[in-house]
C-alpha positions in Angstrom: 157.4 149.2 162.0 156.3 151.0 158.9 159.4 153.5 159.0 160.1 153.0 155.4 156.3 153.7 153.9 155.8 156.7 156.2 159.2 157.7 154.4 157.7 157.4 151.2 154.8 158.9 151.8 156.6 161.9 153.3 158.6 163.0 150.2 155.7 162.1 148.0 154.4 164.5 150.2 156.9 166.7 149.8 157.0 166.5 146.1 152.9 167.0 145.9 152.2 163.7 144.7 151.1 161.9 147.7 147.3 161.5 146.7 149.2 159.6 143.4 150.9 157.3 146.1 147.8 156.4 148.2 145.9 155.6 144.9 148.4 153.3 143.7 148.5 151.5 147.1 144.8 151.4 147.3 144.6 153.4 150.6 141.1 152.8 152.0 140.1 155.5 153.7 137.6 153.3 156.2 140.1 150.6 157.5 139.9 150.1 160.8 142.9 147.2 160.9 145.9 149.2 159.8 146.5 152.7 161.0 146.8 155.8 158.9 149.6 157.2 157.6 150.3 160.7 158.9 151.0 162.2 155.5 147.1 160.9 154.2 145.6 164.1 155.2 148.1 165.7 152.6 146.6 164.5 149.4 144.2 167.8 149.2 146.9 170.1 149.2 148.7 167.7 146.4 145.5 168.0 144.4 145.9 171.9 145.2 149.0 172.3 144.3 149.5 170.0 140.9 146.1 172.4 139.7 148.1 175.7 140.5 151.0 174.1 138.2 149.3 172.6 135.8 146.3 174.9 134.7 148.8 177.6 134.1 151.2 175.2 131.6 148.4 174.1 130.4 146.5 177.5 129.2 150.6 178.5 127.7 151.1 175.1 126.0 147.0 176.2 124.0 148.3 179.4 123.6 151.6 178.9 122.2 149.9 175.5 120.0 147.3 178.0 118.9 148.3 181.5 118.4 147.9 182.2 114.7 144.8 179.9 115.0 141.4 182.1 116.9 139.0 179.2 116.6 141.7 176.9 118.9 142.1 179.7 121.5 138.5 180.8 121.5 137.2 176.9 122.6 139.9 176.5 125.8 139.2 180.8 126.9 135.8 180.2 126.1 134.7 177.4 128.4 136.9 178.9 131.2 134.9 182.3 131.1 131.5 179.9 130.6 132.7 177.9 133.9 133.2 181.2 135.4 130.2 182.9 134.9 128.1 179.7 135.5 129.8 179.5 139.2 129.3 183.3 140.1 125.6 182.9 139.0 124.7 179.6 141.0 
């Protein structure tokens, strides 16, 4: 039985690291002699979730580095609003 690797995927599930978990096993997606874990469809919302928490640090960490300094704000800000505008016009 697999009890204890359906545990670990669970709380890395849990924790929003399961898509780090299946990587590091080398989960292939295609197998067709070992079944699935139940927690593999989770790795979207890890990769979901670990962009919600780390964009937000990320942009305070520039800003905090950087706040006397324009041209070190302007570069991060700057390709956000070019990414932005290059999405909405696509």
């Amino acid at each position: 039985m697999r009890l204890a690797e359906y545990a670990g995927d669970a709380l890395a599930s849990a924790l929003y690291a399961v898509n780090f978990r299946l990587a590091a096993a080398g989960t292939d997606y295609l197998a067709q002699n070992s079944p699935p874990s139940p927690f593999q469809h989770f790795w979207s919302l890890a990769v979901e979730e670990q962009f919600y928490l780390v964009w937000p640090l990320l942009l305070l960490l520039t800003w905090r580095v950087a706040r006397g300094r324009r041209g070190l704000v302007a570069v991060p800000l700057g390709s956000c609003a070019w990414g932005r505008s290059w999405r909405v016009s696509s």
